[in-house]
C-alpha positions in Angstrom: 29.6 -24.9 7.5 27.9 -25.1 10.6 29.5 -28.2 11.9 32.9 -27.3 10.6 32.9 -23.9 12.5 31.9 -25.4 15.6 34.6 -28.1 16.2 36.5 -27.5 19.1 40.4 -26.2 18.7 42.5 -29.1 17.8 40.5 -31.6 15.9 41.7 -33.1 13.0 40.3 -30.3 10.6 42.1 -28.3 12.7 45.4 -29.7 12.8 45.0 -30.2 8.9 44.5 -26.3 8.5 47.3 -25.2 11.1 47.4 -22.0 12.4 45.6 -21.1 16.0 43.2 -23.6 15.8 45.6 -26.8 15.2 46.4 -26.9 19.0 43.7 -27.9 21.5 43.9 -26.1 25.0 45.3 -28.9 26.2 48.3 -28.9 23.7 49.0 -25.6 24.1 49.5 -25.8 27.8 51.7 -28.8 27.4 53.5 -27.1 24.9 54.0 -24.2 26.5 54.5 -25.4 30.1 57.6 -27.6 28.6 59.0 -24.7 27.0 59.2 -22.5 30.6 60.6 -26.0 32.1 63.7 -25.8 29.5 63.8 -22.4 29.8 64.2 -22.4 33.5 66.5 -25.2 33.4 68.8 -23.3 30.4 68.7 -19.9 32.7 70.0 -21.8 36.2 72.6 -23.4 33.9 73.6 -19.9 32.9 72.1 -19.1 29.3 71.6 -15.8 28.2 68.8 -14.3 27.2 69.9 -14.6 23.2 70.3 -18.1 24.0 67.0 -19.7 25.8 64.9 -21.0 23.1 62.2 -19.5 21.5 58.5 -20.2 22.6 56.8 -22.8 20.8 53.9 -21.8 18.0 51.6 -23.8 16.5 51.8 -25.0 12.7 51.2 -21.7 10.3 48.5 -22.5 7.6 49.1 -24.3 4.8 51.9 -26.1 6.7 51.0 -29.6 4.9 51.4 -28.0 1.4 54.4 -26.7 2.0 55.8 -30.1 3.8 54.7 -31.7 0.6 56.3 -29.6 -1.8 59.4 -29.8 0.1 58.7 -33.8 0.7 59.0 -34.0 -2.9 61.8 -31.9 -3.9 64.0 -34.1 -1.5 62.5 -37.0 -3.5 63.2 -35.7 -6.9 66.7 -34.5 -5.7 67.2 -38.2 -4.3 65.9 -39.4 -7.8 68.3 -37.4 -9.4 71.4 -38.2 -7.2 70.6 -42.0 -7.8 70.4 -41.3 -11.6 74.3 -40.3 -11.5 74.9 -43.3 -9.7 73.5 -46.2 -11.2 76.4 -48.4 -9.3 74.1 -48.4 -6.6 70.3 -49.1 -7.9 72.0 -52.5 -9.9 70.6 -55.9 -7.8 73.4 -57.5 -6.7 
C-alpha cells in the first residue's frame, strides 16, 4: 500500500482510478493552458460569457466502469437492432 500511495499523479493506476490523481502536472497544465487559448480566441471573436466553454476536469472515479456499462448497452442495443434485421447479417 506503500508503493501504490506513493506513485506520482498520473500513472497508470492513476488514470485507471480517475478523479484528481489521473492527470499528471504536466497534463493539467496542457489541459488547462488549451482551454484559456480557445477561450481567448472565442472571447475576441465575440462569445459571451454563457458561450465560452467550460474548463476542462479530469475523469470522475469509476469513469472506466461506467464507459463499460455504457460500451455494452450500445452493443446489446446494436445486437438487438441487427436481430430485426437479419437482411443484413446473411453472407452474400
Amino acid at each position: 500500500m506503500v508503493l501504490l500511495r506513493g506513485l506520482p499523479p498520473g500513472s497508470a493506476l492513476g488514470r485507471a482510478m480517475g478523479g484528481d490523481v489521473s492527470w499528471s502536472d504536466e497534463v493539467a497544465a496542457i489541459q488547462h493552458g488549451t482551454w484559456q487559448i480557445i477561450s481567448y480566441i472565442a472571447a475576441a471573436a465575440g462569445a459571451k460569457r454563457n458561450q465560452l466553454p467550460k474548463a476542462p476536469k479530469p475523469p470522475e472515479p469509476g469513469w472506466q466502469a461506467k464507459a463499460r456499462a455504457q460500451q455494452q448497452k450500445q452493443d446489446a442495443k446494436a445486437a438487438r437492432w441487427l436481430a430485426r434485421h437479419p437482411e443484413l447479417t446473411a453472407s452474400q
